[in-house]
C-alpha positions in Angstrom: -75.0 -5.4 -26.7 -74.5 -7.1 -23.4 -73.1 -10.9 -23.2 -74.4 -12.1 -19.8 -71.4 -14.2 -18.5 -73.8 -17.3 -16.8 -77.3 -17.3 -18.3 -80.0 -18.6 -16.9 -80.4 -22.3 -18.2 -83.7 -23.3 -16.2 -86.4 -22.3 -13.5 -88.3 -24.6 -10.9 -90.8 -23.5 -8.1 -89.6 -24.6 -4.8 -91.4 -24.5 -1.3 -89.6 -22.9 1.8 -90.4 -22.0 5.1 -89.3 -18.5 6.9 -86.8 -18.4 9.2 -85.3 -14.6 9.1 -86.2 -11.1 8.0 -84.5 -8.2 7.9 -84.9 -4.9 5.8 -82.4 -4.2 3.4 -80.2 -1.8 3.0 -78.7 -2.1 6.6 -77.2 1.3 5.6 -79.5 4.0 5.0 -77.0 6.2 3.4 -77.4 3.2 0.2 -81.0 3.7 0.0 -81.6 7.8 -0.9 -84.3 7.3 -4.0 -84.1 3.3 -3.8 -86.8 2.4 -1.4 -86.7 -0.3 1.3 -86.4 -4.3 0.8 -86.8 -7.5 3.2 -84.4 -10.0 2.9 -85.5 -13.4 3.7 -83.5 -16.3 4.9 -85.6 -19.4 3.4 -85.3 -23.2 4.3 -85.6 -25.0 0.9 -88.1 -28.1 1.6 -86.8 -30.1 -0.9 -82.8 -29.7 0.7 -83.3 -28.0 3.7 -81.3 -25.4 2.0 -80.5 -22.2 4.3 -81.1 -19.7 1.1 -81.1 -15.7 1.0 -84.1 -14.1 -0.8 -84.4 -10.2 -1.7 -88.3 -9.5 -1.9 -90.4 -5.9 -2.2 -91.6 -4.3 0.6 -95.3 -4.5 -0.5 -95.2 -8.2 0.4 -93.8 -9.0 3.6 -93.3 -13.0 4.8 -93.8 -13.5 8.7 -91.3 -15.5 10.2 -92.5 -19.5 9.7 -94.6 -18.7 7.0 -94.1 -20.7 3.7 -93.8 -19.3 0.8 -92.7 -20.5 -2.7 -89.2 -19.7 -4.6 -87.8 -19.2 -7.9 -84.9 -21.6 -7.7 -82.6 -20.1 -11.3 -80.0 -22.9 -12.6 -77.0 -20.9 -14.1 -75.4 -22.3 -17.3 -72.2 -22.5 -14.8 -73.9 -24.4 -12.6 -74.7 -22.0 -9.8 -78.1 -21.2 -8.3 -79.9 -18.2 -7.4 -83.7 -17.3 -6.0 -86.2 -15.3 -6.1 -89.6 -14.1 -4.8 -92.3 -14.9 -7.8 -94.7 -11.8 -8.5 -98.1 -12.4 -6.8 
């Protein structure tokens, strides 16, 4: 069994607004059998937070869209965000 060194502690929904997308990988060579991402530069509403978001392909943000976050409070105090499903 696993120990996951910083757990997450707690979860809040957070508004944002688009300000960058880009597909991930930059480097093809990385993505044999993986698929294609966006990544998605987000300004947090709440801090005006300049935050990096990995999201599927199937659901592509325009640039100045909002769009709600996943913010993820780590037990060590760090935070991390994601794209809810749907």
């Amino acid at each position: 069994m696993m120990r996951q060194a910083d757990p997450i502690v707690g979860t809040q929904l957070v508004g944002g607004n688009v300000e960058y997308v880009t597909t991930m990988p930059l480097n093809p060579k990385t993505a044999v059998g993986q698929g294609f991402r966006y990544r998605y530069e987000i300004r947090l509403e709440d801090t005006a937070e300049l935050v990096f978001v990995d999201g599927e392909v199937e659901t592509p943000h325009m640039i100045g869209s909002q769009v709600r976050v996943e913010r993820q409070h780590h037990k060590h105090g760090a935070d991390t965000y994601r794209l809810p499903n749907g």
